[in-house]
C-alpha positions in Angstrom: -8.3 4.1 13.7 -7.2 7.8 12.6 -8.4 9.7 10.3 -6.3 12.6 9.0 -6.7 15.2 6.3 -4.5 14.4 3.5 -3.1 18.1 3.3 -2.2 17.9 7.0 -0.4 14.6 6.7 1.7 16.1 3.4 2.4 18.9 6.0 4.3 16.5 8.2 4.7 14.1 6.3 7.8 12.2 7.8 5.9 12.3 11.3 3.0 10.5 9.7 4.8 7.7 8.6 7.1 7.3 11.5 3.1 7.1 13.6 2.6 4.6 11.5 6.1 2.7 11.4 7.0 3.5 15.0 3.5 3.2 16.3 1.8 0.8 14.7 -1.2 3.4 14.0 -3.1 2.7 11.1 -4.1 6.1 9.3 -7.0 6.3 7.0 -6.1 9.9 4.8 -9.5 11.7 3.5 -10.2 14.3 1.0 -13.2 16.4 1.2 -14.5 14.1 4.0 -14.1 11.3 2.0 -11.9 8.5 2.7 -9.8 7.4 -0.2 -6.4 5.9 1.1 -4.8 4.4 3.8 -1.2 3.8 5.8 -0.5 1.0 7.8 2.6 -0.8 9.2 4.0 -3.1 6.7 3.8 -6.1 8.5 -0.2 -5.5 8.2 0.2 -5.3 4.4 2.6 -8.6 4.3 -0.5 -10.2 6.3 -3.1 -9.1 3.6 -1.0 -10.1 0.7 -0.7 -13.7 2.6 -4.6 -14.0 3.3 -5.4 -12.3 -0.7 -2.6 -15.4 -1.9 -4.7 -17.9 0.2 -8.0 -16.6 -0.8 -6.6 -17.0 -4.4 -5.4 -20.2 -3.7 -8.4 -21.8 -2.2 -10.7 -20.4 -5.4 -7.8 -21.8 -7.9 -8.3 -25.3 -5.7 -12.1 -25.2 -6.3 -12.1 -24.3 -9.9 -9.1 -27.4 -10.5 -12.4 -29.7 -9.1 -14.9 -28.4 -11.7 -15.5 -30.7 -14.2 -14.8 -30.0 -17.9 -12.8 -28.2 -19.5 -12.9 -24.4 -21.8 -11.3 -24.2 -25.1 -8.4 -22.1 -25.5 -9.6 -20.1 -28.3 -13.0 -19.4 -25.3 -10.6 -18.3 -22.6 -8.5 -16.1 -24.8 -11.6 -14.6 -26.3 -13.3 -13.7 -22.9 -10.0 -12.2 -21.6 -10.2 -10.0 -24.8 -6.8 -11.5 -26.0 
């Protein structure tokens, strides 16, 4: 994987992305030496959104086989609502 500067990829900023679109590089942009975002194709994004949806799905499954139930008035009050 790369890592590149954040001001040096906002220098050249249409080449980044095309390395990315083009290439199928993954870039991870740092700050200070810190890594704090990332670019990568779409097509890997679409696959993380599919795998988060499944993850979500597979907990939602689990919790539908828990027995009982939770008021109304409980869940709105522990989502603050």
């Amino acid at each position: 994987m790369i890592r590149l500067e954040i001001s040096k990829a906002r220098e050249d900023l249409a080449e980044t992305v095309n390395r990315v679109r083009y290439k199928g590089e993954r870039i991870v942009l740092n700050r200070r030496g810190k890594d704090v975002a990332a670019l990568v194709p779409l097509e890997d994004l679409t696959l993380l959104e599919r795998l988060e949806d499944r993850l979500d799905l597979e907990d939602a499954l689990k919790a539908l086989e828990e027995p009982g139930t939770v008021p109304w008035k409980k869940v709105k009050a522990d989502l603050g609502l």
